[in-house]
PDB file of N, CA, C and O in Angstrom:
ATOM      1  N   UNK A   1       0.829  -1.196   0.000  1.00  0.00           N
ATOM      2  CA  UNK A   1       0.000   0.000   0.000  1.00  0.00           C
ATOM      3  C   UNK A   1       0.866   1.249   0.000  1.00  0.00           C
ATOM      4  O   UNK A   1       2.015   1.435   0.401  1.00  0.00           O
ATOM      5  N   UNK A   2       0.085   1.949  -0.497  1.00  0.00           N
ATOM      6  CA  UNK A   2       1.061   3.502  -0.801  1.00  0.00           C
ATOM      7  C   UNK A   2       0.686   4.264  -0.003  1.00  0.00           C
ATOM      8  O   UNK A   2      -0.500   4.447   0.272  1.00  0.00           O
ATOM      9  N   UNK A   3       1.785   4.924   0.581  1.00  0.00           N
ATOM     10  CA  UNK A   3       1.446   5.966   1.391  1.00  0.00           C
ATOM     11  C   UNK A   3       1.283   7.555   1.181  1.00  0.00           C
ATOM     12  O   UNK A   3       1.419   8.545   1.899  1.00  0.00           O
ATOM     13  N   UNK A   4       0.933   7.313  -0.133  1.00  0.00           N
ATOM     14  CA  UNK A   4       0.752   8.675  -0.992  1.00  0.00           C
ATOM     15  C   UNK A   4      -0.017   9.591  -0.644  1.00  0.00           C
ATOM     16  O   UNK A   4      -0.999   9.023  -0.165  1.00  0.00           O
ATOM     17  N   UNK A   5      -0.217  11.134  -0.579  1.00  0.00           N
ATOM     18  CA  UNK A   5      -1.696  11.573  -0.136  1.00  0.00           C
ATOM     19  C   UNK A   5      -2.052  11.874  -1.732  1.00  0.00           C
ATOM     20  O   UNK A   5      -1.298  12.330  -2.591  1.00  0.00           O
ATOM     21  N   UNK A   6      -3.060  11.582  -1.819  1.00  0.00           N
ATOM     22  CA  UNK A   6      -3.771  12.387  -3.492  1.00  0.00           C
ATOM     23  C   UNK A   6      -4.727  13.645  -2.769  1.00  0.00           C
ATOM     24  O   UNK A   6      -5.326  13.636  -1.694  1.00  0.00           O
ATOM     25  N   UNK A   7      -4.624  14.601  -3.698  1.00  0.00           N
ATOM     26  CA  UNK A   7      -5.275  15.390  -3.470  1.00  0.00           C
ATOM     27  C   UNK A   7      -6.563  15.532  -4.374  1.00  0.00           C
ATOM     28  O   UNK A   7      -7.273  16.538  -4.385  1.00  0.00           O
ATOM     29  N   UNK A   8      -6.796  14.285  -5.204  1.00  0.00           N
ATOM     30  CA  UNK A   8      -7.950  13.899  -5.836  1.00  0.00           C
ATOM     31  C   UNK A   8      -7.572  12.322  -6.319  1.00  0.00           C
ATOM     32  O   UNK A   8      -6.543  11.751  -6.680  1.00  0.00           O
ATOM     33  N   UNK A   9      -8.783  11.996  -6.149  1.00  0.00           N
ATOM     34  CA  UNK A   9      -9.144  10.299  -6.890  1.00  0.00           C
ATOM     35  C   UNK A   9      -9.793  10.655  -7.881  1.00  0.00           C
ATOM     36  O   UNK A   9     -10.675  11.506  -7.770  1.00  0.00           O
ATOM     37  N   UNK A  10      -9.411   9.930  -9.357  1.00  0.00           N
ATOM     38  CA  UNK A  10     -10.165   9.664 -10.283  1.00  0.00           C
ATOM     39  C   UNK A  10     -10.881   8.012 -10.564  1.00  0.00           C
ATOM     40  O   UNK A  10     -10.168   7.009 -10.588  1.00  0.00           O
ATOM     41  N   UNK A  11     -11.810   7.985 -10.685  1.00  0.00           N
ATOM     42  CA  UNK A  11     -12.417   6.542 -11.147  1.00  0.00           C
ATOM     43  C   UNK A  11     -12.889   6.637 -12.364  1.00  0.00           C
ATOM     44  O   UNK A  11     -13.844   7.220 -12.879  1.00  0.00           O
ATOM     45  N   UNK A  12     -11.501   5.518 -12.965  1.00  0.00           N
ATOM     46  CA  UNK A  12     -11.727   5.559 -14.346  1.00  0.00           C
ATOM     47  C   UNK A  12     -11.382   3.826 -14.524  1.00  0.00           C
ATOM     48  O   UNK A  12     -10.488   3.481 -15.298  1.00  0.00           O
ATOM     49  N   UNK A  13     -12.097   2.899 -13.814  1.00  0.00           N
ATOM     50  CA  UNK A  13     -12.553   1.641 -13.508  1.00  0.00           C
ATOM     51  C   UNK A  13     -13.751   1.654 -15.185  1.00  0.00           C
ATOM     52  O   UNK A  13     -14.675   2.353 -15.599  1.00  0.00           O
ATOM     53  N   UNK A  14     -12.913   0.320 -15.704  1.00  0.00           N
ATOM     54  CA  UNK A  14     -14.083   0.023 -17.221  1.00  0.00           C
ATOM     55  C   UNK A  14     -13.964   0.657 -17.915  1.00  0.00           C
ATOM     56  O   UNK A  14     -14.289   0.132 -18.980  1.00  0.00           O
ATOM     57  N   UNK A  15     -13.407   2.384 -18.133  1.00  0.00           N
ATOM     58  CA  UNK A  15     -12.783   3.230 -19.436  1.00  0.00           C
ATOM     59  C   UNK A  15     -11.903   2.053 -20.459  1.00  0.00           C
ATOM     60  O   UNK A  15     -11.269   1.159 -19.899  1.00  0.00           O
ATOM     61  N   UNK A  16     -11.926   2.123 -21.573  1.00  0.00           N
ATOM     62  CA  UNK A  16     -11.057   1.290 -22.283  1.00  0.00           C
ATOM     63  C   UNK A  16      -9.712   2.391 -22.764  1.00  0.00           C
ATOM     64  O   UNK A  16      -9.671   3.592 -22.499  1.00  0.00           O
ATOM     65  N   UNK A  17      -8.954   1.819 -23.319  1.00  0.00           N
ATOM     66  CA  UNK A  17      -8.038   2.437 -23.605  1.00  0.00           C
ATOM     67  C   UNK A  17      -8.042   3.033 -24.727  1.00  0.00           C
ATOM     68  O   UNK A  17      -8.492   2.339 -25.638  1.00  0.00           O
ATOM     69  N   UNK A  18      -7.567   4.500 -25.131  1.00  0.00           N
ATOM     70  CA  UNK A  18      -7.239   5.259 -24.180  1.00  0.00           C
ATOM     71  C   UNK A  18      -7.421   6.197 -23.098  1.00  0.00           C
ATOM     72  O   UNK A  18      -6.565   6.880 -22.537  1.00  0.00           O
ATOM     73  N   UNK A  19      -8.771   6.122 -22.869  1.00  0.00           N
ATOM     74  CA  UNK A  19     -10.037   6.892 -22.008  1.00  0.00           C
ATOM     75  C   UNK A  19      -9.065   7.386 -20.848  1.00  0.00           C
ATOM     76  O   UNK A  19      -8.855   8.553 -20.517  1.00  0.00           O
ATOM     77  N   UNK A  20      -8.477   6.129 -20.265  1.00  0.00           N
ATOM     78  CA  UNK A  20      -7.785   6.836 -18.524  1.00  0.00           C
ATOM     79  C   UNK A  20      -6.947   8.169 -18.743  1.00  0.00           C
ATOM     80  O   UNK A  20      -6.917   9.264 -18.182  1.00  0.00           O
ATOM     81  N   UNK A  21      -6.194   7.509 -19.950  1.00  0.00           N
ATOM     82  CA  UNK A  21      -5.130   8.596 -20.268  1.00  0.00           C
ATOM     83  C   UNK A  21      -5.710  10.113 -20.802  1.00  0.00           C
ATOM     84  O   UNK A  21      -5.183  11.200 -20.568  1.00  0.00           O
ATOM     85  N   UNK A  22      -6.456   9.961 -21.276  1.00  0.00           N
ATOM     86  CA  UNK A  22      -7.221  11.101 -22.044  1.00  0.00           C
ATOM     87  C   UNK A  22      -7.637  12.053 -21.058  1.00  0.00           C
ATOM     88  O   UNK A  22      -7.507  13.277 -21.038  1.00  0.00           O
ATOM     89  N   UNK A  23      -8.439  10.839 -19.810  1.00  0.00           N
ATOM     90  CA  UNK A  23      -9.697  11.863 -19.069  1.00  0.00           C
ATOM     91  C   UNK A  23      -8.421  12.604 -18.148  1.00  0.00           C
ATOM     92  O   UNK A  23      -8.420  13.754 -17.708  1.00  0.00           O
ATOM     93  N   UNK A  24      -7.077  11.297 -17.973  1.00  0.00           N
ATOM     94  CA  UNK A  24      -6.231  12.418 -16.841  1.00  0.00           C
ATOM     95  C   UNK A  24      -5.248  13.555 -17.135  1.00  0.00           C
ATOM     96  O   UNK A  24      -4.620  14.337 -16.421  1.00  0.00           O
ATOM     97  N   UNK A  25      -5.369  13.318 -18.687  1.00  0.00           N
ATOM     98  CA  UNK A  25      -4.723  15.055 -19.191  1.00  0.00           C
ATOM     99  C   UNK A  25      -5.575  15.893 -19.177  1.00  0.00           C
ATOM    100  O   UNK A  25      -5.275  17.076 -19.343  1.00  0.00           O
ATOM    101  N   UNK A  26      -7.067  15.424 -18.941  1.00  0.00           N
ATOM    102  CA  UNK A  26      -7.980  16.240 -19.105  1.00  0.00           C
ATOM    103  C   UNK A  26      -8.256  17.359 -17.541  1.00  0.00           C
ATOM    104  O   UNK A  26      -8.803  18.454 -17.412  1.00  0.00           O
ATOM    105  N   UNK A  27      -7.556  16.403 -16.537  1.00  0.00           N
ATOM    106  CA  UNK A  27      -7.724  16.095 -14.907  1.00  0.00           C
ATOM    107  C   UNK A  27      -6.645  16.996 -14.125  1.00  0.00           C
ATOM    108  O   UNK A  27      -6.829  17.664 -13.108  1.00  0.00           O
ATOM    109  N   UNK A  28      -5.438  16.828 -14.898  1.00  0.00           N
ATOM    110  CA  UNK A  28      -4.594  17.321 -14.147  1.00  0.00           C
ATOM    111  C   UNK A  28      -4.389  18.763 -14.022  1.00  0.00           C
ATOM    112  O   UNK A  28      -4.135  19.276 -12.932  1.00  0.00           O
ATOM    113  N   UNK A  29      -4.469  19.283 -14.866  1.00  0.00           N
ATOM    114  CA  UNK A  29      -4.913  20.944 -14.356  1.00  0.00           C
ATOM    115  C   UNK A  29      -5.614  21.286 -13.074  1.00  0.00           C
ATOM    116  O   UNK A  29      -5.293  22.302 -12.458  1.00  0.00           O
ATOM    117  N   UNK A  30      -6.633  20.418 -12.612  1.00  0.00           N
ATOM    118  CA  UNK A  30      -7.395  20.696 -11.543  1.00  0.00           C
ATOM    119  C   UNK A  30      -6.896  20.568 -10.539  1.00  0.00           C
ATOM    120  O   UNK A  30      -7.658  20.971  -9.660  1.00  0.00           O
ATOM    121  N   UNK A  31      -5.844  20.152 -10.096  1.00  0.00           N
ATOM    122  CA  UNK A  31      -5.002  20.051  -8.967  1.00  0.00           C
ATOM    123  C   UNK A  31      -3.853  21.175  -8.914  1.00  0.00           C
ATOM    124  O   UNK A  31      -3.628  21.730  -9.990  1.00  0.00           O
ATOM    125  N   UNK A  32      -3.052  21.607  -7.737  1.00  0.00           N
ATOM    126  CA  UNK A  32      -2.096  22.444  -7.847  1.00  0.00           C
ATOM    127  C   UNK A  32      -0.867  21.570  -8.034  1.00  0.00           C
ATOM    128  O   UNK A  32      -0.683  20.482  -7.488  1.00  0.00           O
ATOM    129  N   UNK A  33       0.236  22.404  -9.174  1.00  0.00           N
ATOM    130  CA  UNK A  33       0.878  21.987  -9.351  1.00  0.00           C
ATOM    131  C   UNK A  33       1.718  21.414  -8.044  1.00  0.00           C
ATOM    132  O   UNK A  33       1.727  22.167  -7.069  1.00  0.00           O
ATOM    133  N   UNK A  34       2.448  20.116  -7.922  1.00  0.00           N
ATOM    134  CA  UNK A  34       3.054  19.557  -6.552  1.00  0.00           C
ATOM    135  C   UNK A  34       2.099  18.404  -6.053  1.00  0.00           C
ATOM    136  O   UNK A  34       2.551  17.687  -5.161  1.00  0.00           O
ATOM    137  N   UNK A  35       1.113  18.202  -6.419  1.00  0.00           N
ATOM    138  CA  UNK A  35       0.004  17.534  -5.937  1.00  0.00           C
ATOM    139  C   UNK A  35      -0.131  16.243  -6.970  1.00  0.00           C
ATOM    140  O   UNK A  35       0.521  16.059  -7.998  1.00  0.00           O
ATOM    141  N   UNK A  36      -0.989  15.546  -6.498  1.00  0.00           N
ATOM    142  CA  UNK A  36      -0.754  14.134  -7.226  1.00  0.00           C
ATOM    143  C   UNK A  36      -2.387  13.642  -6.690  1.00  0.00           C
ATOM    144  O   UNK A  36      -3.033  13.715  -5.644  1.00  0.00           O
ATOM    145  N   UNK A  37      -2.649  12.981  -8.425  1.00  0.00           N
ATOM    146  CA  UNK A  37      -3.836  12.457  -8.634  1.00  0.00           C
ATOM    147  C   UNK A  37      -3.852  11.173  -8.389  1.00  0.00           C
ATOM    148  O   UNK A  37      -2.967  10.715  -9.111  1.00  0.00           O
ATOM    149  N   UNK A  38      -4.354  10.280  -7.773  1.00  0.00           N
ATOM    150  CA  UNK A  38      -4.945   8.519  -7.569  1.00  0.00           C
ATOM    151  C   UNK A  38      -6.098   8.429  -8.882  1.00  0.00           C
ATOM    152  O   UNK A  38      -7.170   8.947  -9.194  1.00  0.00           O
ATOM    153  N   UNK A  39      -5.126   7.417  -9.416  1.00  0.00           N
ATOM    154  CA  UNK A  39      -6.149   6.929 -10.772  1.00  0.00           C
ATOM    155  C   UNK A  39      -6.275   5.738 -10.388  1.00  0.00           C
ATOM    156  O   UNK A  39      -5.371   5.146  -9.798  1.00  0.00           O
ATOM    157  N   UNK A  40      -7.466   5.194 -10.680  1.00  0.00           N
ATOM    158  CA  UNK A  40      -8.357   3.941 -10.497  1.00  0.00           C
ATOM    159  C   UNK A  40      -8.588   3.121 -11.472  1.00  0.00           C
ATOM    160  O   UNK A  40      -9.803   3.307 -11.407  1.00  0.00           O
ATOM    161  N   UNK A  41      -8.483   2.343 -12.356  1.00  0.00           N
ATOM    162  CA  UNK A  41      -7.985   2.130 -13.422  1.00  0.00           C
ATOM    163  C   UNK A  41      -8.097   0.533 -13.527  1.00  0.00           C
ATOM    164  O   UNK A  41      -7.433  -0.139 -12.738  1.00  0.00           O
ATOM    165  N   UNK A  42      -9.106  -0.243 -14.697  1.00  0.00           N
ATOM    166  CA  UNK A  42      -9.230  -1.772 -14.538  1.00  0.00           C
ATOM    167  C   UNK A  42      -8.286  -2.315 -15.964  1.00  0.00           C
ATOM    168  O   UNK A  42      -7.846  -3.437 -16.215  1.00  0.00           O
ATOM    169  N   UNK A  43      -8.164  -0.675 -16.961  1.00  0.00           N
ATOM    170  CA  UNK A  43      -7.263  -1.336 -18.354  1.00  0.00           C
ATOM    171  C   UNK A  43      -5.739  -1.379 -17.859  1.00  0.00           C
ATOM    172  O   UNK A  43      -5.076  -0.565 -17.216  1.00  0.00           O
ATOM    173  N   UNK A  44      -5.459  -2.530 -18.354  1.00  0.00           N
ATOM    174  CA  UNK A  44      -3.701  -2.968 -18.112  1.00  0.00           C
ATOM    175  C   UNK A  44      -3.200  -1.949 -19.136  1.00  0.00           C
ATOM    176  O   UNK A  44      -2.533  -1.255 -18.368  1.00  0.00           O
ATOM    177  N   UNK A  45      -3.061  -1.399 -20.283  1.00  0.00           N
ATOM    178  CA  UNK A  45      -2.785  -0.455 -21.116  1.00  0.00           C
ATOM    179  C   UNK A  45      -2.410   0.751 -20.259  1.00  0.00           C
ATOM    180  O   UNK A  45      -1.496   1.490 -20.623  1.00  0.00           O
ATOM    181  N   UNK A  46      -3.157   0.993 -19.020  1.00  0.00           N
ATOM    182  CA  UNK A  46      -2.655   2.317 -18.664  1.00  0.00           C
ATOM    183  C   UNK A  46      -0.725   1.941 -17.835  1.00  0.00           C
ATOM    184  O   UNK A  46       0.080   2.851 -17.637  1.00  0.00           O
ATOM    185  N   UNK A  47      -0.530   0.918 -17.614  1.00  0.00           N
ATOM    186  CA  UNK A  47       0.692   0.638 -17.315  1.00  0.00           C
ATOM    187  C   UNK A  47       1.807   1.308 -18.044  1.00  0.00           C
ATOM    188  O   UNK A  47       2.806   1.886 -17.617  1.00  0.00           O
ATOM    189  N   UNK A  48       1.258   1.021 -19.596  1.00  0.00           N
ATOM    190  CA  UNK A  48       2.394   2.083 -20.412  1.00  0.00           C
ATOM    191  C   UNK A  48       2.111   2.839 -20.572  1.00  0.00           C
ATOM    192  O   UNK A  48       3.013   3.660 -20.733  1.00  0.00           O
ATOM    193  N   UNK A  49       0.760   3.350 -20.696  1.00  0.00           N
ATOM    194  CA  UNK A  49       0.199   4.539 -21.186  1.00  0.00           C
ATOM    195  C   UNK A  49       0.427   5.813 -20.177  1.00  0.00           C
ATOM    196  O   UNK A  49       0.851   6.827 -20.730  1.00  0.00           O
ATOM    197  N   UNK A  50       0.302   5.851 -19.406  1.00  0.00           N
ATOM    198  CA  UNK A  50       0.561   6.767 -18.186  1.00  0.00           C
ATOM    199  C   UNK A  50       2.148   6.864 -18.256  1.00  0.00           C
ATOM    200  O   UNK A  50       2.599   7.769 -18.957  1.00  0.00           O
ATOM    201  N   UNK A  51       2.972   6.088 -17.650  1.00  0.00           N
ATOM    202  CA  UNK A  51       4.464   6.731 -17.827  1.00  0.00           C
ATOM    203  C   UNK A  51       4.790   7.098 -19.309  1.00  0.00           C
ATOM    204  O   UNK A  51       5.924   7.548 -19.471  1.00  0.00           O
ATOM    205  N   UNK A  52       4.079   7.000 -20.317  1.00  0.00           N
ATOM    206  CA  UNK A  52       4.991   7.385 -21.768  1.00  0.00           C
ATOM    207  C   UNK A  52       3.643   8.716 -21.229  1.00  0.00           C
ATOM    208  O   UNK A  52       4.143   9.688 -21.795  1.00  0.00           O
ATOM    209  N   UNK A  53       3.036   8.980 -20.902  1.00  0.00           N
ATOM    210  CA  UNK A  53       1.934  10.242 -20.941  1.00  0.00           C
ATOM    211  C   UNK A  53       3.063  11.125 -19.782  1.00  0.00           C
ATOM    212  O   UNK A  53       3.529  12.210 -20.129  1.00  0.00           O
ATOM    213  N   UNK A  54       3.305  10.701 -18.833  1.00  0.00           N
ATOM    214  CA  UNK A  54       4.208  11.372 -18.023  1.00  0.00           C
ATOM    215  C   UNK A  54       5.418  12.560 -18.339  1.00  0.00           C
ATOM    216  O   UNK A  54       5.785  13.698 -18.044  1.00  0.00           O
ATOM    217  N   UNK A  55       5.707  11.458 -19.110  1.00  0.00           N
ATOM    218  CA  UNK A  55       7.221  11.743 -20.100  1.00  0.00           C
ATOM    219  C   UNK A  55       6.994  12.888 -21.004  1.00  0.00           C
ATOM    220  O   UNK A  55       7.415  14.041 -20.903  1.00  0.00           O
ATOM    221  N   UNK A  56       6.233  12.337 -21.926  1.00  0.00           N
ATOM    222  CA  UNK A  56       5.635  13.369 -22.442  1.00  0.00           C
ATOM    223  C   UNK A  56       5.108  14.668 -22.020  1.00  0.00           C
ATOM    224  O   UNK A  56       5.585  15.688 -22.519  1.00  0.00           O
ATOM    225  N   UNK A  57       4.195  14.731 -21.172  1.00  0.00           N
ATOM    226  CA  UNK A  57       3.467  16.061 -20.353  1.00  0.00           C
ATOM    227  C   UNK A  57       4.347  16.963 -19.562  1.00  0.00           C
ATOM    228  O   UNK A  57       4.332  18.194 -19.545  1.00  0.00           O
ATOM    229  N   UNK A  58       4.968  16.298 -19.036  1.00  0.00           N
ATOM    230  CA  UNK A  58       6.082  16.265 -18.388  1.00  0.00           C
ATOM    231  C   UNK A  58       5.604  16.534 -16.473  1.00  0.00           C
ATOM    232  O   UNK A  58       6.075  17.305 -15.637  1.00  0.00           O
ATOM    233  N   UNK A  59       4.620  15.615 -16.399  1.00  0.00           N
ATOM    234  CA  UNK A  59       4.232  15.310 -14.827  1.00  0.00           C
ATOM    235  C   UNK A  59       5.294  13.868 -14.515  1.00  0.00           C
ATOM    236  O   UNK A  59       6.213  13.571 -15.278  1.00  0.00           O
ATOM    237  N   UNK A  60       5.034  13.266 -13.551  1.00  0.00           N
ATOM    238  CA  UNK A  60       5.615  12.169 -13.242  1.00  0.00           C
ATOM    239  C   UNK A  60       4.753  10.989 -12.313  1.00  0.00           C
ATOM    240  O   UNK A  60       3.903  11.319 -11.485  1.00  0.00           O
ATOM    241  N   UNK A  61       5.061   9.809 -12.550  1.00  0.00           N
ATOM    242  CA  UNK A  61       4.384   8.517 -11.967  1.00  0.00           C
ATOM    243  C   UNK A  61       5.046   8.307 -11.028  1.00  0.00           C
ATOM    244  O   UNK A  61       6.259   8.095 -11.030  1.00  0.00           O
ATOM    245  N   UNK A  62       4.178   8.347  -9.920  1.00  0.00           N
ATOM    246  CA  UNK A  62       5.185   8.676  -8.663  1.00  0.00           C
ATOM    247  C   UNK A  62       5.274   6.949  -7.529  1.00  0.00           C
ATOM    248  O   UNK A  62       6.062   6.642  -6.635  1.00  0.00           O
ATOM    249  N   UNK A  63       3.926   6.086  -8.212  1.00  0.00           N
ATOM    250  CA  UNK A  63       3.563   4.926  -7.951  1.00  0.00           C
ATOM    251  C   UNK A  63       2.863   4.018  -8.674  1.00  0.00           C
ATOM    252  O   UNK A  63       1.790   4.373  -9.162  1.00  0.00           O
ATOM    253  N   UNK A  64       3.227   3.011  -8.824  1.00  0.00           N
ATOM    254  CA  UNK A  64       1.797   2.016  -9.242  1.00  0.00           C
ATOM    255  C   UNK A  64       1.214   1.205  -8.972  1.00  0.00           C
ATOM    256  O   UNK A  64       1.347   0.467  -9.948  1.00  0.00           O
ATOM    257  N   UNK A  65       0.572   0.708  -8.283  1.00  0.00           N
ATOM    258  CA  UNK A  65       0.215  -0.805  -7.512  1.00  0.00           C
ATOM    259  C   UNK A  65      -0.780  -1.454  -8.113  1.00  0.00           C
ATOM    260  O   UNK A  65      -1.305  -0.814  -9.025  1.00  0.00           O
ATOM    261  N   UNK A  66      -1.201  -2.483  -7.907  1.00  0.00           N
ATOM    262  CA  UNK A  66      -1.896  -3.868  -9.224  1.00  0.00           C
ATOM    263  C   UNK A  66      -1.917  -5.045  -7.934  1.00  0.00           C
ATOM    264  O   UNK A  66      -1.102  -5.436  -7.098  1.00  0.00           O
ATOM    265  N   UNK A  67      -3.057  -5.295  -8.221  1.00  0.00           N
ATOM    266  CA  UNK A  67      -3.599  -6.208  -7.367  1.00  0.00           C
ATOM    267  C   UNK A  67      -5.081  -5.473  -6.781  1.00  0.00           C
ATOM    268  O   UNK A  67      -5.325  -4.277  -6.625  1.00  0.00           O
ATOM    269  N   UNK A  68      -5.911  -6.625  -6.539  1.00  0.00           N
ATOM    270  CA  UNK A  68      -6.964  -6.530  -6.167  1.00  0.00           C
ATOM    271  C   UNK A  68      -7.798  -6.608  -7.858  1.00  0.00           C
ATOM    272  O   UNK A  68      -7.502  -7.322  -8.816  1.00  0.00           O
ATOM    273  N   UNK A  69      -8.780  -5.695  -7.738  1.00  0.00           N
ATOM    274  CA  UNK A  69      -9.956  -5.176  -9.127  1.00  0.00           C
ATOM    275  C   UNK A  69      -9.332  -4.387 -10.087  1.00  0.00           C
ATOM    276  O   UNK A  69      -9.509  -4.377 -11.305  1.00  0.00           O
ATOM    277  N   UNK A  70      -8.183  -3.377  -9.032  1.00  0.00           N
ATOM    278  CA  UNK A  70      -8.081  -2.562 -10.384  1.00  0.00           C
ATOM    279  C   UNK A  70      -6.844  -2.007 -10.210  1.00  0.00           C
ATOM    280  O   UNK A  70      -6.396  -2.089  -9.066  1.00  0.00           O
ATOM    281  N   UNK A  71      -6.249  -1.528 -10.938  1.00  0.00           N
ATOM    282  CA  UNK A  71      -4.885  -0.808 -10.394  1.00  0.00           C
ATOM    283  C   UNK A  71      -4.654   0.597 -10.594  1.00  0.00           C
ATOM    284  O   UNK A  71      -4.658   1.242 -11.643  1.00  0.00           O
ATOM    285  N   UNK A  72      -4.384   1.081  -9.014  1.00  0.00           N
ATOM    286  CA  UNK A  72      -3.620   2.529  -8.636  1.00  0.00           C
ATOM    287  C   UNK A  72      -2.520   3.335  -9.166  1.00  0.00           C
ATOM    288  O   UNK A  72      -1.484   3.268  -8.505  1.00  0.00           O
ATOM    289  N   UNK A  73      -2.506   3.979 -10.062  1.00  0.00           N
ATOM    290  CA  UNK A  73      -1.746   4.861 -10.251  1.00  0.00           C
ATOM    291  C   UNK A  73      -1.655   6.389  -9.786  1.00  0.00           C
ATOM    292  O   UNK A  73      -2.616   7.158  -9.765  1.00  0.00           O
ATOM    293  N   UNK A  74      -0.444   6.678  -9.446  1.00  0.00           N
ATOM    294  CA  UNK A  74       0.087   8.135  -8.793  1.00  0.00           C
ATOM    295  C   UNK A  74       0.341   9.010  -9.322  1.00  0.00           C
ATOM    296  O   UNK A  74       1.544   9.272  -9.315  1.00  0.00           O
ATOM    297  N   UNK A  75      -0.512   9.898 -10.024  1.00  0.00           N
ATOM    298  CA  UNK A  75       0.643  11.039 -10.756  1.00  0.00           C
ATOM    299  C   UNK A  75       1.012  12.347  -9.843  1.00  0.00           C
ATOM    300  O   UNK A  75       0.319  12.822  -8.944  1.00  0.00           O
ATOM    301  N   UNK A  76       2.233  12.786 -10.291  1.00  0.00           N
ATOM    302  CA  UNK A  76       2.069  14.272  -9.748  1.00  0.00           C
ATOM    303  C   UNK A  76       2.088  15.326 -10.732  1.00  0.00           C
ATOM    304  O   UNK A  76       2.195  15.186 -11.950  1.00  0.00           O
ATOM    305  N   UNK A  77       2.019  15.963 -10.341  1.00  0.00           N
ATOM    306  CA  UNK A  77       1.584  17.298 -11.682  1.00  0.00           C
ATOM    307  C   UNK A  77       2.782  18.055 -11.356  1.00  0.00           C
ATOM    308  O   UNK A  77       2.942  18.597 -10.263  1.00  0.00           O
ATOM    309  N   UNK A  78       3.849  18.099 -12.561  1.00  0.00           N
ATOM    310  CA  UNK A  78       4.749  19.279 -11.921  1.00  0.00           C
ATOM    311  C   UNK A  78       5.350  20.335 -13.116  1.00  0.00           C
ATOM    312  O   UNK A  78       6.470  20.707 -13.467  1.00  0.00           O
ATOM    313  N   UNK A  79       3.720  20.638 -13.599  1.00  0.00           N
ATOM    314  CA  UNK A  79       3.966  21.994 -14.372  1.00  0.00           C
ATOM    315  C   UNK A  79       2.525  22.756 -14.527  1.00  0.00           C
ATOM    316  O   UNK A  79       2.460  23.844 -15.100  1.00  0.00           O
TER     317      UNK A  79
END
């Protein structure tokens, strides 16, 4: 378990790909930069999709965990 704080959860549980990625470029503005979003997430696609989206945007994946229903991803926003 991560001991991350998010300063927002997204549930994007059943989006197909590329929906997660889409809705969280869509997402991350809404947070202050320094802050980090919890994505909720049941497509395995966001595994790559999120760190090459990272890279790109130029936020960063700060965690990922897998197991259980669905898997947690961490971003932080740092622009």
């Amino acid at each position: 378990m991560s001991d991350i704080n998010a300063a927002k959860i997204l549930d994007l549980k059943g989006l197909p790909c590329p929906m997660p990625v889409v809705k969280m470029s869509q997402e991350i503005s809404s947070v202050n930069v320094g802050e980090v979003i919890e994505v909720h997430t049941t497509d395995p696609g966001s595994l790559s999709d999120f760190p090459a989206w990272a890279e790109t945007s130029g936020n960063e994946v700060l965690d990922t965990e897998q197991g259980g229903e669905f898997i947690k991803i961490f971003v932080k926003r740092n622009n």
